[in-house]
PASE-567546 format. One record per atom (N, C-alpha, C): atom name; x, y, z; residue in three letters. Coordinates in nm, 2 decimals, decimal comma. Atoms other than C-alpha are relative to their C-alpha. Layout:
PASE-567546
+------+--------+--------+--------+------+
: name :     xx :     yy :     zz : resn :
+------+--------+--------+--------+------+
:   CA :      X :      Y :      Z :  ALA :
...
+------+--------+--------+--------+------+
This chain:
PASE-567546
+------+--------+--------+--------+------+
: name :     xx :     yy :     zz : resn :
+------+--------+--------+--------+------+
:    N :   0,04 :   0,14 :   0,00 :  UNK :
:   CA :  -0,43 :   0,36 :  -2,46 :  UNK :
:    C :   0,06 :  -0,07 :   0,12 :  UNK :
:    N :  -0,05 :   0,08 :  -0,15 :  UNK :
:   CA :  -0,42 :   0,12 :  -2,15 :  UNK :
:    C :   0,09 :  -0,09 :  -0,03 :  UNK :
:    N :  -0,15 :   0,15 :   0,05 :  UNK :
:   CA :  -0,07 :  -0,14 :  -2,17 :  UNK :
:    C :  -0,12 :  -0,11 :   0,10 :  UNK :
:    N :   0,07 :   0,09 :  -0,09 :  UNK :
:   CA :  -0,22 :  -0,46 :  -2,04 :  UNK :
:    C :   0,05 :   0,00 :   0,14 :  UNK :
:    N :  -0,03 :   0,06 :  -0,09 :  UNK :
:   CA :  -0,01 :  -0,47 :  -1,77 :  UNK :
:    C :  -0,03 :   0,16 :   0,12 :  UNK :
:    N :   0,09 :  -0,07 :  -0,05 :  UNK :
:   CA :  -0,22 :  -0,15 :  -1,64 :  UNK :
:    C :  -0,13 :   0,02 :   0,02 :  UNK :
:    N :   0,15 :   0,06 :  -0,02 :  UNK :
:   CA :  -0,55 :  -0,31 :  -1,68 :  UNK :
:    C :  -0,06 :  -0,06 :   0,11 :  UNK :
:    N :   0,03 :   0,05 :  -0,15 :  UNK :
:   CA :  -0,76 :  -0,29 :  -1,37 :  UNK :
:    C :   0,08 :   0,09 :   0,12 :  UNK :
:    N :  -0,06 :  -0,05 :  -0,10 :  UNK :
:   CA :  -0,49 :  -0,08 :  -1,18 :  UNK :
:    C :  -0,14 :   0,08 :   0,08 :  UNK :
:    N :   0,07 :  -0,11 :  -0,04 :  UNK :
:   CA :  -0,73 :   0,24 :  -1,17 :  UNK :
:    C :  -0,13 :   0,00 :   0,07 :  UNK :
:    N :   0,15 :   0,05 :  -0,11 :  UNK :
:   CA :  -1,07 :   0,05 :  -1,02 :  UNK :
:    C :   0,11 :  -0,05 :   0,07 :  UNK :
:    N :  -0,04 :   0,09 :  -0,10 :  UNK :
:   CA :  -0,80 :  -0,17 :  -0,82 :  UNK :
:    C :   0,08 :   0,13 :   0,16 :  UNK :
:    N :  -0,11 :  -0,14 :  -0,09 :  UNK :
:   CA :  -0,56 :   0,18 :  -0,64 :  UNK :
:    C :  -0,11 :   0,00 :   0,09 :  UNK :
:    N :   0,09 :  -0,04 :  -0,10 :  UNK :
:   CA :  -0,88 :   0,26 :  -0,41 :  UNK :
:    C :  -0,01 :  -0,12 :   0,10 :  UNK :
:    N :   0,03 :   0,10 :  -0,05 :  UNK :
:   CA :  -0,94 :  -0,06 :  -0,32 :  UNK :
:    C :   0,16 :  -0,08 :   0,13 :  UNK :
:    N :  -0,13 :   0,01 :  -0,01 :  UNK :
:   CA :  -0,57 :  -0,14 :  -0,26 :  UNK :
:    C :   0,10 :   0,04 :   0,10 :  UNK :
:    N :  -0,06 :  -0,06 :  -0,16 :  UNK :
:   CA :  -0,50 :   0,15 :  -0,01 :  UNK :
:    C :  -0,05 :  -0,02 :   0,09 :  UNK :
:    N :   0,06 :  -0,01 :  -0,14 :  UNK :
:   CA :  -0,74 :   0,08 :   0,22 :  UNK :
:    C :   0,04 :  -0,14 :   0,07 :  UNK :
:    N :  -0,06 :   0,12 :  -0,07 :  UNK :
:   CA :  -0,61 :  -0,25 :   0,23 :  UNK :
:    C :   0,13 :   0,00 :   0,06 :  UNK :
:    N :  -0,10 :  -0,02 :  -0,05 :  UNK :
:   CA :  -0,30 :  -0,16 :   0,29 :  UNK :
:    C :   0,03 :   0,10 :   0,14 :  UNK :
:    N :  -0,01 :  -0,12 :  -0,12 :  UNK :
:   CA :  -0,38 :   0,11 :   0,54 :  UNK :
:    C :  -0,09 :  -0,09 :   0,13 :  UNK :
:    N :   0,03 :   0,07 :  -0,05 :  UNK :
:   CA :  -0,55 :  -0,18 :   0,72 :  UNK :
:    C :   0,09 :  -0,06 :   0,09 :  UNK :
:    N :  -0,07 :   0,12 :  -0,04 :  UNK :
:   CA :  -0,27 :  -0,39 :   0,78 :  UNK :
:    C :   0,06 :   0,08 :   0,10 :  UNK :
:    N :  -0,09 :  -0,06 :  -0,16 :  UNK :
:   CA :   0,00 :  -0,33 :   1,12 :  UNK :
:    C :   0,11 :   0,10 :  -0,10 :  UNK :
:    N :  -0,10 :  -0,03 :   0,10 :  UNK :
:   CA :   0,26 :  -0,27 :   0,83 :  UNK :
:    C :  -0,03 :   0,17 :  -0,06 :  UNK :
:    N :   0,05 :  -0,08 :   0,05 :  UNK :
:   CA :   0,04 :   0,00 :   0,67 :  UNK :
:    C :  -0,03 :   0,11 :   0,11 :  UNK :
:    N :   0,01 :  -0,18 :  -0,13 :  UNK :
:   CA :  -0,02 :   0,22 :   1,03 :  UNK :
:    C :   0,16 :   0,09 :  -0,01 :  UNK :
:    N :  -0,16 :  -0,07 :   0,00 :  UNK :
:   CA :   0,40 :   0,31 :   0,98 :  UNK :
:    C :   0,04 :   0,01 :  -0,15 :  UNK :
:    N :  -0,02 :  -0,13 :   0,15 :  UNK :
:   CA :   0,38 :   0,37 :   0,60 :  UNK :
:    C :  -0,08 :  -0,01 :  -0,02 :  UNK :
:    N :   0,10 :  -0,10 :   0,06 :  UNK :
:   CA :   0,16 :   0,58 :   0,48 :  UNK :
:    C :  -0,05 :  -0,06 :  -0,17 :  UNK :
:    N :   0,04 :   0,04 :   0,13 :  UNK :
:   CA :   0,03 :   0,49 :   0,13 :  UNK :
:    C :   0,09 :   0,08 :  -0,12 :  UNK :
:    N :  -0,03 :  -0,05 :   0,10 :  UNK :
:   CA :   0,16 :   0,75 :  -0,06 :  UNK :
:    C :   0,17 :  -0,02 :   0,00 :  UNK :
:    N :  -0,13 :   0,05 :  -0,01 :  UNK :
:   CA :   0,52 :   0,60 :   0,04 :  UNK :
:    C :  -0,01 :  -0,17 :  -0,08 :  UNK :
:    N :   0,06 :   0,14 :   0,08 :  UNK :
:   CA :   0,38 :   0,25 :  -0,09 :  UNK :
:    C :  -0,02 :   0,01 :  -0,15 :  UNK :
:    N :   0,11 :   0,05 :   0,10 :  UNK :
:   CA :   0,14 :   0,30 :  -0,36 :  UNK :
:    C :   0,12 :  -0,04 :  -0,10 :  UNK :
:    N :  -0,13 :   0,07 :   0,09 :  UNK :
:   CA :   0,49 :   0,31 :  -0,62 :  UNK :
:    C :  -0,01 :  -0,14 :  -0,03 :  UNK :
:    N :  -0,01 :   0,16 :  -0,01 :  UNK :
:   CA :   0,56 :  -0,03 :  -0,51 :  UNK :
:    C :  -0,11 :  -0,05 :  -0,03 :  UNK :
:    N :   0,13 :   0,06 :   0,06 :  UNK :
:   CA :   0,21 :  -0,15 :  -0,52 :  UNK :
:    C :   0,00 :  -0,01 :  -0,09 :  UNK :
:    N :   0,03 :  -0,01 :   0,15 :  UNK :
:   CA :   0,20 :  -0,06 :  -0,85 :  UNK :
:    C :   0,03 :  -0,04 :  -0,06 :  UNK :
:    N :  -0,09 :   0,11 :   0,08 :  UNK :
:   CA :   0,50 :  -0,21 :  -0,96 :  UNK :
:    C :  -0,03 :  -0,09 :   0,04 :  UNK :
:    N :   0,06 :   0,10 :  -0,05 :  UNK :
:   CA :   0,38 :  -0,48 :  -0,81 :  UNK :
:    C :  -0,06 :  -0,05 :  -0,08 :  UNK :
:    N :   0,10 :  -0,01 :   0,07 :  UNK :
:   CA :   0,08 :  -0,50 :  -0,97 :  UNK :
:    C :   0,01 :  -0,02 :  -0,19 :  UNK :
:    N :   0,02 :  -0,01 :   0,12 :  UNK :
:   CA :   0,21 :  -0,43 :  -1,34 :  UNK :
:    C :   0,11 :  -0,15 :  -0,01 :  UNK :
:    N :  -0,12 :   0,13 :   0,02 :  UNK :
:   CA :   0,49 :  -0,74 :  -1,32 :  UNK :
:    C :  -0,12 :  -0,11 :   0,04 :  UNK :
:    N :   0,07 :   0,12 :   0,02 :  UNK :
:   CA :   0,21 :  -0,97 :  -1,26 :  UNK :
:    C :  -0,09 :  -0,02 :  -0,12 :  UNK :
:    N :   0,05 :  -0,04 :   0,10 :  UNK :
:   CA :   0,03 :  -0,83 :  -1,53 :  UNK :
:    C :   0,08 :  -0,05 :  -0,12 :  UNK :
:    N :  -0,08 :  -0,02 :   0,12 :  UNK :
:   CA :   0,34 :  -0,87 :  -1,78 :  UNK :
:    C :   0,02 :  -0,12 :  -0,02 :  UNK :
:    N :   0,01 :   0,07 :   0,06 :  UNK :
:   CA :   0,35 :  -1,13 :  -2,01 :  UNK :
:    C :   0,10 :  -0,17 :   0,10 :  UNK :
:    N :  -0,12 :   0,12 :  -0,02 :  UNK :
:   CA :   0,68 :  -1,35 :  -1,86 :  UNK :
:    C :  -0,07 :  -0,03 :   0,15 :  UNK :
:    N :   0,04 :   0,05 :  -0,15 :  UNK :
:   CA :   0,47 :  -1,35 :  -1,47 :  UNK :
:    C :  -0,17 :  -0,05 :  -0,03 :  UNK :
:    N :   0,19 :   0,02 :  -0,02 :  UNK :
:   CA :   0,11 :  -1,39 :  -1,60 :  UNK :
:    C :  -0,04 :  -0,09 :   0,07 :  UNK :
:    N :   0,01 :   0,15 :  -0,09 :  UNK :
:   CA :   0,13 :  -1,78 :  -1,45 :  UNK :
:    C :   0,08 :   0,00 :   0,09 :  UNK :
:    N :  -0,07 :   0,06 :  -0,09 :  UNK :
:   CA :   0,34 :  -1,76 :  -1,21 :  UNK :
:    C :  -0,04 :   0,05 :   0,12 :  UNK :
:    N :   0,04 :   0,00 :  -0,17 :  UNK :
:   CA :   0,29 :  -1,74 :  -0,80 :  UNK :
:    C :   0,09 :   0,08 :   0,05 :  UNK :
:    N :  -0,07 :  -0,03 :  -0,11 :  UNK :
:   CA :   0,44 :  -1,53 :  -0,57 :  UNK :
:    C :   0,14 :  -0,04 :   0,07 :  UNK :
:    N :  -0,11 :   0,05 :  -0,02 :  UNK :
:   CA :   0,65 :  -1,76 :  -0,39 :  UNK :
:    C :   0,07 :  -0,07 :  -0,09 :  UNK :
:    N :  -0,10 :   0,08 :   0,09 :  UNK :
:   CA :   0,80 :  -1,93 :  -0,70 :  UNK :
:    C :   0,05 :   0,13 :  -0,11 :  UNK :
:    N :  -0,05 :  -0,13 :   0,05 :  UNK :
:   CA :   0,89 :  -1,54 :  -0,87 :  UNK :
:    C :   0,03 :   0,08 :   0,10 :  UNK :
:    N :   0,00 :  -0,16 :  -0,09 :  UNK :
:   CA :   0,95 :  -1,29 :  -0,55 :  UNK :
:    C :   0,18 :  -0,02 :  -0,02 :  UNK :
:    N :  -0,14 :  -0,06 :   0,06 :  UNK :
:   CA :   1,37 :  -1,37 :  -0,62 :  UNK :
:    C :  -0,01 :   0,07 :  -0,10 :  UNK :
:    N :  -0,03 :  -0,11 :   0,12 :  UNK :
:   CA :   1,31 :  -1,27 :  -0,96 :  UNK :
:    C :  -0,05 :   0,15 :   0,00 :  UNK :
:    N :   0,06 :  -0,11 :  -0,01 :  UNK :
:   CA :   1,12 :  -0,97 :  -0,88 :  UNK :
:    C :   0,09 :   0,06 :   0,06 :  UNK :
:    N :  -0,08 :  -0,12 :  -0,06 :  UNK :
:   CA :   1,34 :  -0,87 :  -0,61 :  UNK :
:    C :   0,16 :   0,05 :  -0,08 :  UNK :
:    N :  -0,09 :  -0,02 :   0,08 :  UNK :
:   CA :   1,62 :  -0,91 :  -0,85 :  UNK :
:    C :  -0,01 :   0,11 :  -0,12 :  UNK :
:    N :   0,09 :  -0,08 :   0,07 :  UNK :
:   CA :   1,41 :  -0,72 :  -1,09 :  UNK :
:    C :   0,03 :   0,17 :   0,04 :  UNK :
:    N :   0,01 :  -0,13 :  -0,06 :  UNK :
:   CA :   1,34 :  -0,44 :  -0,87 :  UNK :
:    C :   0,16 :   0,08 :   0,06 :  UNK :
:    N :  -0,10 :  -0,05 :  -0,03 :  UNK :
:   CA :   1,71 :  -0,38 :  -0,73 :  UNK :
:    C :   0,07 :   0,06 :  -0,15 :  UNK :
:    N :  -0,03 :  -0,03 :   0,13 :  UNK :
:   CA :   1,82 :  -0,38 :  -1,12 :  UNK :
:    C :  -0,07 :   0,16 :  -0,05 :  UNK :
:    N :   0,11 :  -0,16 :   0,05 :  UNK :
:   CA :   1,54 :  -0,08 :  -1,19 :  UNK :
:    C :   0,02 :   0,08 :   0,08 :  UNK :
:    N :   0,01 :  -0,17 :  -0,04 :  UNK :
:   CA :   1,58 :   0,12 :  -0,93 :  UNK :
:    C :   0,16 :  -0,05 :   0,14 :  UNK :
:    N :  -0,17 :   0,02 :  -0,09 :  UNK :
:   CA :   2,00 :   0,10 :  -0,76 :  UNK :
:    C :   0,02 :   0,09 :   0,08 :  UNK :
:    N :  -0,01 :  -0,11 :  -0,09 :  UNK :
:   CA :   2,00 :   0,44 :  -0,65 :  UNK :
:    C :  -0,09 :   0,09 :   0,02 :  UNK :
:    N :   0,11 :  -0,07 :  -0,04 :  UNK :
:   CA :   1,69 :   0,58 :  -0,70 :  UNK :
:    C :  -0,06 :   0,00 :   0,14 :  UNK :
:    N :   0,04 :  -0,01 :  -0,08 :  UNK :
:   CA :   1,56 :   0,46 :  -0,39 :  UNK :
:    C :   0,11 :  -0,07 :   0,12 :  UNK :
:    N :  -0,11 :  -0,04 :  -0,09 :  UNK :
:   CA :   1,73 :   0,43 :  -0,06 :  UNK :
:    C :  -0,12 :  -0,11 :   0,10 :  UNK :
:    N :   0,02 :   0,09 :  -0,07 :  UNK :
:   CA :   1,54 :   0,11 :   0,05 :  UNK :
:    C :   0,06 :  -0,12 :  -0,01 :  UNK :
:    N :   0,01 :   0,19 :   0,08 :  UNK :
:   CA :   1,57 :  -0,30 :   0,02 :  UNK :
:    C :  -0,10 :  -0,05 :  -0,02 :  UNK :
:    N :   0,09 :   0,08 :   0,02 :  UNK :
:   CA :   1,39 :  -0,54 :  -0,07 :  UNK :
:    C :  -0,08 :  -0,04 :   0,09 :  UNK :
:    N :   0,06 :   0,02 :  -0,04 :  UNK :
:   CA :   1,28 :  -0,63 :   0,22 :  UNK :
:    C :  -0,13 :   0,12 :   0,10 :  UNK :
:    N :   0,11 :  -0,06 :   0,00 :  UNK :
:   CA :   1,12 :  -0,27 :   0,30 :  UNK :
:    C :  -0,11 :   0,04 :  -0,08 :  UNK :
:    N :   0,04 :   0,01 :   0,07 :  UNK :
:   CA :   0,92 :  -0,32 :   0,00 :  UNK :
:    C :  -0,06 :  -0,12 :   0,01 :  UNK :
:    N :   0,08 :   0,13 :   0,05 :  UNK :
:   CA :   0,79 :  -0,68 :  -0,07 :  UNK :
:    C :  -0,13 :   0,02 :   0,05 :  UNK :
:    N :   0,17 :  -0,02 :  -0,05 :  UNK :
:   CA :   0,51 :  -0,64 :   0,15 :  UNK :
:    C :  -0,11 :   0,08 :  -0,10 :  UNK :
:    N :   0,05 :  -0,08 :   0,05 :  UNK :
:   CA :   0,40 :  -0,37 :  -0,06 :  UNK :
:    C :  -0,05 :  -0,06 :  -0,14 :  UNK :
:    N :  -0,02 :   0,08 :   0,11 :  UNK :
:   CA :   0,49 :  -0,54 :  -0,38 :  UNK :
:    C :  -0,08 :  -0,14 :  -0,03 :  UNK :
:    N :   0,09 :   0,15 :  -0,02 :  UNK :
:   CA :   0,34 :  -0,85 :  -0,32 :  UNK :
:    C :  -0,17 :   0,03 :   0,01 :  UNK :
:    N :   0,15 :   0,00 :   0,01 :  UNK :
:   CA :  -0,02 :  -0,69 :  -0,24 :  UNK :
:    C :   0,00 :   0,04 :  -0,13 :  UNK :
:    N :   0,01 :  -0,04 :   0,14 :  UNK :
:   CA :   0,01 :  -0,57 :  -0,58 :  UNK :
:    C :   0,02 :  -0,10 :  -0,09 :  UNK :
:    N :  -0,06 :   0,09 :   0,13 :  UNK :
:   CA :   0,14 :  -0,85 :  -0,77 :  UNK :
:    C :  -0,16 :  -0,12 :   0,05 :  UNK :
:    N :   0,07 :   0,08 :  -0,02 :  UNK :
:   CA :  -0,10 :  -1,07 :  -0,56 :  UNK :
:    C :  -0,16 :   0,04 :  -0,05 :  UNK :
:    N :   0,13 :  -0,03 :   0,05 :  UNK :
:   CA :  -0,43 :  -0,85 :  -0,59 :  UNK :
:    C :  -0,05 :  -0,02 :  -0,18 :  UNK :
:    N :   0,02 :  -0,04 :   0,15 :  UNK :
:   CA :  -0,38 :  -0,79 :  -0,99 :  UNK :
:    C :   0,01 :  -0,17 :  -0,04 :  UNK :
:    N :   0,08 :   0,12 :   0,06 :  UNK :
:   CA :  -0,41 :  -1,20 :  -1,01 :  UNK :
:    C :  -0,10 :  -0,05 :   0,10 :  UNK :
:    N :   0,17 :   0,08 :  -0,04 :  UNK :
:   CA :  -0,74 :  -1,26 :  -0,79 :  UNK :
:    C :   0,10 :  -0,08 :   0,13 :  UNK :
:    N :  -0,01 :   0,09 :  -0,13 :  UNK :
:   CA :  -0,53 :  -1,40 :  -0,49 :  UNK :
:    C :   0,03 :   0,05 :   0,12 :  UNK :
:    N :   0,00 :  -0,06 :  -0,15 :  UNK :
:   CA :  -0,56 :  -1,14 :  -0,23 :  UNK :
:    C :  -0,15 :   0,11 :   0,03 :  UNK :
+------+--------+--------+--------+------+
């Protein structure tokens, strides 16, 4: 069973990398280094506490979010991420 806040991903992923493999950002990573992010991206806009909210009035909470979930998993920052994060959070509400 689909969680809502995976509704839409699986028609949106196709769509999603080429946009991203579009951008200047997207020629120096590769997608399959992204899509993660994207995704998380994508399902926190989806989830109940971001459904109304904007970008720039949640991307602290997110990135606060995201450092909390993953401390040593990954071996980036936030700011090699957002970009990523943001087309996902932004696509999955209709404003990119």
């Amino acid at each position: 069973m689909t969680t809502p806040e995976e509704t839409g991903w699986d028609e949106a992923a196709e769509s999603l990398r080429r946009d991203w493999e579009s951008t200047p950002i997207g020629m120096h990573r590769p997608w399959d280094e992204v899509q993660d992010d994207v995704h998380w991206g994508w399902r926190q806009a989806k989830a109940e506490e971001f459904r109304d909210a904007e970008w720039p009035d949640i991307e602290r909470d997110l990135q606060e979010r995201w450092e909390e979930s993953f401390p040593h998993e990954r071996h980036e920052d936030w700011r090699a991420i957002s970009d990523a994060v943001r087309l996902g959070f932004q696509r999955a509400k209709g404003e990119a």
